[in-house]
N, C-alpha and C positions, 0 to 999 in steps of 0.2 A: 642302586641300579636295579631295573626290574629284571626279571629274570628271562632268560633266551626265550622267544616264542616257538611250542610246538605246535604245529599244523594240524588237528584231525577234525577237519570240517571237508574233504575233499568231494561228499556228496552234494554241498554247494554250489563248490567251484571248485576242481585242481587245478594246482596254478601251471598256467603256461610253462613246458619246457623248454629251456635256449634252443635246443633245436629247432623248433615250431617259431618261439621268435624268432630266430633268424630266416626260417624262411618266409616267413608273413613280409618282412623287412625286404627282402631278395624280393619277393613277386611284386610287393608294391611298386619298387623302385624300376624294374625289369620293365614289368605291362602297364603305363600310363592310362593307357588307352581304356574306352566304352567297350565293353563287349560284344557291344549293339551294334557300333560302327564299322564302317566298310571298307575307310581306308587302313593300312597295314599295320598299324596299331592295334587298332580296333581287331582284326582276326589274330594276332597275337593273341591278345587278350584271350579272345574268345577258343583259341585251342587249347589254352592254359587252364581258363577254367572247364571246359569239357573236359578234358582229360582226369582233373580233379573229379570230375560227375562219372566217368569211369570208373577210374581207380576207388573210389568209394564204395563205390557199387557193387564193385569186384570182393573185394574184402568184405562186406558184408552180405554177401553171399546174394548179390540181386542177378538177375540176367540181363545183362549190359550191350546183349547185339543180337540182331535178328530182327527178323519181322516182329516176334513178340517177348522184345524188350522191356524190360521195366522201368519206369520214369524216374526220375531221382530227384525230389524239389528242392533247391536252396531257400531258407527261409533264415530270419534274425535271431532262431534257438528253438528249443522244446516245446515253449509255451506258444507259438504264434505256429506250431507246425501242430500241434496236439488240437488248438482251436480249430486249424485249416482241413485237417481230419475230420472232427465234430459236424463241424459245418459243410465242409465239403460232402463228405462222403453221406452225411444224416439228413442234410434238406437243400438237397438240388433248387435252384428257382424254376417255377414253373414257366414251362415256355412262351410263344408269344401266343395270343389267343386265348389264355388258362386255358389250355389242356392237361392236366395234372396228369407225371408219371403213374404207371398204373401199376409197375414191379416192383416184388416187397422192398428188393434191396436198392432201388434208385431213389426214392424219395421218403420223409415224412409224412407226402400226402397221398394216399391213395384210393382208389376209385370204389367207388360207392357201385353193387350191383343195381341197385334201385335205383339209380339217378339216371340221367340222362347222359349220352356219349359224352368224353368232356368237361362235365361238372365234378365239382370238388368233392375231397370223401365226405364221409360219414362213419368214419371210424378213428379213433385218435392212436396212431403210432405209437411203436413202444421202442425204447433204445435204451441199451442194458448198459450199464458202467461196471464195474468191481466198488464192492465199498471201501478200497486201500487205494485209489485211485488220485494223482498230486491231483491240488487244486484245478491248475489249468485243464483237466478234463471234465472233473466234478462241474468247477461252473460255468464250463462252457457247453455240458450239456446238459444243466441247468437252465442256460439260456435259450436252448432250444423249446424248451416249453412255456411258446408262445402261441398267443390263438391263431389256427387258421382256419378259415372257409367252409364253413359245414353248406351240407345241401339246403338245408332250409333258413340260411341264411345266418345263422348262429356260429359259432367260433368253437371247437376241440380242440384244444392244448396236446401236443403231443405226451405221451405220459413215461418219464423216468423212472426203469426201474432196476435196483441195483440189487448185484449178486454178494451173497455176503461169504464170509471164510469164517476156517477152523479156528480154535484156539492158538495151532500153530502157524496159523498168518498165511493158508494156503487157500485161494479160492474155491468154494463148493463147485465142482464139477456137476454133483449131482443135481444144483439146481437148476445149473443152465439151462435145459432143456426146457422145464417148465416156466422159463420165462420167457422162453421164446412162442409168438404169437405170428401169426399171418401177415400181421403189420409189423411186425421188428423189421427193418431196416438196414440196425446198426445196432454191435456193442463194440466195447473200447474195455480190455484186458491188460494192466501192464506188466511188463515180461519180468522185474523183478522190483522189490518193494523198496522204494528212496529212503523209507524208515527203519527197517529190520532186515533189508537185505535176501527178504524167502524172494525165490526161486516161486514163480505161478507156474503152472502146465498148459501154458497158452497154446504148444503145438495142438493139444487136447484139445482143448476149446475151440479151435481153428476148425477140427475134423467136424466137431459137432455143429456149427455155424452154419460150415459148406451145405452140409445135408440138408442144411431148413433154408439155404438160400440166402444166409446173412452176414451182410457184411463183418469181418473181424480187424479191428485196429487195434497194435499195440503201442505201447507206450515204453521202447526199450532204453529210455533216457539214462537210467543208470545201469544199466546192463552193457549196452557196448561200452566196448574199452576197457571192458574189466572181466568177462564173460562170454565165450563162444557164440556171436549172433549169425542166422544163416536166415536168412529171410526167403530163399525158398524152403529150406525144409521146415520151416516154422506152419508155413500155407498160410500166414494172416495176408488180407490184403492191403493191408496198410502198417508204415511202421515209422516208429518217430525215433530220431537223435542226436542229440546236441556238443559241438566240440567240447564247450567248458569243462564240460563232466571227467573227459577223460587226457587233459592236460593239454589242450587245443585251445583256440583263440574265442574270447569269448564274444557274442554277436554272430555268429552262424550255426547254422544247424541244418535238418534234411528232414525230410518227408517224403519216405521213399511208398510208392504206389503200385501193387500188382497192373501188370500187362489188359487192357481190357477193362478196368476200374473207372469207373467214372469219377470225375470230383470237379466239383463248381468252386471257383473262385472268390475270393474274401474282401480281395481288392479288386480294383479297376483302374484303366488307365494306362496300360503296355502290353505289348505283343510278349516279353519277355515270357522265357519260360513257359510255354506253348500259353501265353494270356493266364495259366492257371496261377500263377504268384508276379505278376507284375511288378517290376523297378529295377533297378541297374544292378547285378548280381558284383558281389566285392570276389574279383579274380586274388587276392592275397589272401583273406578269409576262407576262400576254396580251399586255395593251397595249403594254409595253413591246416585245416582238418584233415586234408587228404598226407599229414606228412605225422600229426600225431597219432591217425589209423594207422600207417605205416610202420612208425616207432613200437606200436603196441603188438601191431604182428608179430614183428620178429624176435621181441623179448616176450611173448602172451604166456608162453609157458611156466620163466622162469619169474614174469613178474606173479601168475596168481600163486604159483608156489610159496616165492615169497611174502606176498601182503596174507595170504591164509597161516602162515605162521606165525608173523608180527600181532594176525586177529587173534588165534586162540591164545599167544605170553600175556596178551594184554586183558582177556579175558579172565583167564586162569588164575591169573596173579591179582586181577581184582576181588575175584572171587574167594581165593584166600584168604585178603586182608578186608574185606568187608562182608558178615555172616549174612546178611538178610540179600545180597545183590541178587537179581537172578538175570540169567541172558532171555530177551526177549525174540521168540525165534529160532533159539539156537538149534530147536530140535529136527527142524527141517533143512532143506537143505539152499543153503546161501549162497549172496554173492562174496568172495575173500577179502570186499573189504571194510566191508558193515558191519557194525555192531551195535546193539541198542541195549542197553543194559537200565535196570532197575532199579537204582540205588535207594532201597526202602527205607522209608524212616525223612527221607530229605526230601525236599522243593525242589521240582526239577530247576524253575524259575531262576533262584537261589544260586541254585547248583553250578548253575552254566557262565551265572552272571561273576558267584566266586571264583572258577574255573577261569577265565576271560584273566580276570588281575591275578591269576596265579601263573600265566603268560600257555594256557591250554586252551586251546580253541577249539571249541565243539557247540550241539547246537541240541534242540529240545524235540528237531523233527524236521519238517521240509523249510528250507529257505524262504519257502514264498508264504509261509504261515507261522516259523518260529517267533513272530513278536507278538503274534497272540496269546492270552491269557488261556484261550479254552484248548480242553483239552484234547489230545490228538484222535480226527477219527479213525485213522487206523485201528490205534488201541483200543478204541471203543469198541469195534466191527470185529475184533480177538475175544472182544467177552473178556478183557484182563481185570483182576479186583483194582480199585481205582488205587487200591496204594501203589500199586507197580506204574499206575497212567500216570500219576502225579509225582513220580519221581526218575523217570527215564529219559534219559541222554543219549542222544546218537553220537558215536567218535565212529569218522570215518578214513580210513588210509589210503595212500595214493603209491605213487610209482618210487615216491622221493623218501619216502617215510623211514626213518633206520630204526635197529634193534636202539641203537642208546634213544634217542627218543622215545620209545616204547615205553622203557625201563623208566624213565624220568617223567615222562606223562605220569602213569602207576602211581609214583611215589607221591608228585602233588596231587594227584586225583583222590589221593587216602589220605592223604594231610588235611586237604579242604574239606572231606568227607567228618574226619573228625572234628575239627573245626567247628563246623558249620552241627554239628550233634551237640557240642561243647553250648554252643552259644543257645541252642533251640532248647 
């Protein structure tokens, strides 16, 4: 018989709470209906999922009513709301006519003093990432450095340039400034790291943005639901997150937009959602987030208590029984349920894959990159000696996670460990 499976991969995916299932279940069957439509169904619908666009909003600390409300986008998770940011928020289409935005923070492209009223720059944009930044922002503004429209007929690439961090996994504040230019646009900050769990100072970066006129997007994908989010006192204008992460259904997410923010559209083809995300929004999916933001309100206290206790036994007690481990990260300060640990001397590869048949689930770094061979950029952008890149393992905890679990992860986590030193 293989042995019970424990769970520590929840910065993946944590898995749906019966609760959440049941009410994903409850909405589906309740609202039939389009939410676009007009007969009685259809505004069923439609007040069900608003309300859900509320109450999200609420809880995460957006402004939900007034004249200057904050927009709340539903979108299919992290990765197509992080894109819709990138692109949205970093390269408006230019209007009809080319006339090219001329202000820093509305377009990519901007106006050349020497050209003519109207014609295209002569300067190549600059839009700042973090170097710990998941994939879906990396290359999606990456893909923003594409040619466009010089005055003399030639093509400037927009130019990416990324901010790098301390040894202990915190973003350089001090360089932001210096890479901000006339043309910055846009950077993209995330609010805590999917790998190691640091805490960024994005309200920081927020401040410093404001003052040069640039837009700020965070990327708090694994921070809500596990971590105090207030999106206004953060001041970013943009902010991404995804149910999966924090025991919500998976296929929706949000992209929530300061008051006044401009942002162009990705798709085409519906009115929905003021035209800026177009297609039929899932009123179950709504719900279904809007009821595991809810579950995590009301336990928020006593669950990070508890997942920051479960982190350091399982820490601790690693660190006891294997001399070389070190916690990557530990020195700053964390989300409670992350852990990235070091296991010197072993393959992370190895490690994860022995791990898996010792019925322990954990993973080598971000879900959208762990079956890569190379090594994580993160860890590179830490400056860590590559013994520690080449043998660390993220085990991440959820809501569900118990002390005996903990205890029995440990024990096969240092069995496999020696094992796996045995055979090497």
């Amino acid at each position: 018989m293989p042995p019970a499976a424990i769970y520590l991969d929840h910065n993946a995916t944590a898995p749906i709470l019966p609760e959440v299932a049941d009410a994903v279940r409850a909405a589906a069957l309740r609202y039939p209906g389009n939410p676009a439509s007009q007969h009685d169904a259809g505004r069923q619908a439609r007040r069900a999922l608003e309300q859900a666009r509320i109450r999200i909003g609420e809880i995460l600390g957006a402004r939900t009513t007034g004249m200057d409300a904050d927009q709340l986008i539903f979108t299919s998770g992290g990765t197509e709301s992080n894109n819709l940011a990138l692109r949205g928020l970093g390269q408006p289409p230019v209007p009809p006519g080319g006339r090219a935005p001329t202000h820093a923070t509305s377009s990519l492209m901007h106006a050349d003093p020497l050209a003519e009223p109207g014609t295209a720059i002569g300067a190549a944009a600059r839009v700042i990432i973090s170097a710990i930044e998941h994939p879906s922002i990396s290359r999606a503004a990456e893909s923003l450095a594409l040619p466009i429209p010089a005055r003399a007929g030639g093509f400037i690439p927009p130019v990416l340039q990324t901010l790098g961090v301390d040894a202990a996994g915190v973003i350089r504040l001090d360089q932001l400034e210096s890479l901000i230019t006339p043309t910055t646009p846009l950077a993209s900050i995330m609010l805590a790291s999917n790998e190691t769990g640091v805490l960024q100072p994005v309200a920081e970066a927020a401040a410093i943005c404001r003052r040069h006129g640039v837009l700020l997007h965070t990327d708090a994908t694994q921070a809500v639901g596990k971590a105090p989010v207030d999106f206004t006192a953060l001041g970013v204008d943009a902010l991404t997150a995804t149910a999966h992460k924090f025991h919500g259904p998976l296929g929706i997410g949000i992209l929530l937009i300061r008051h006044g923010v401009q942002l162009a559209p990705a798709l085409h083809g519906g009115f929905q959602q003021a035209a800026l995300r177009p297609g039929t929004e899932s009123v179950a999916l709504a719900v279904g987030m809007q009821t595991a933001l809810e579950l995590w309100q009301r336990e928020a206290d006593a669950r990070r208590e508890r997942m920051t206790m479960l982190r350091e036994r399982l820490e601790q007690t690693i660190l006891a029984g294997w001399r070389d481990a070190v916690v990557i990260g530990g020195q700053s300060p964390r989300l409670p349920h992350t852990s990235n640990i070091a296991l010197v001397g072993l393959n992370r590869q190895a490690l994860v894959m022995a791990l898996d048949l010792a019925g322990v689930a954990c993973s080598s770094g971000s879900a959208c990159a762990s079956g890569s061979s190379e090594p994580s950029p993160t860890l590179l952008a830490m400056g860590l000696p590559e013994e520690q890149i080449s043998s660390s393992v993220r085990l991440s905890l959820g809501a569900t996670t118990t002390l005996a679990e903990i205890d029995e992860a440990v024990r096969r986590i240092l069995n496999v460990c020696n094992n796996l030193r045995r055979v090497g």
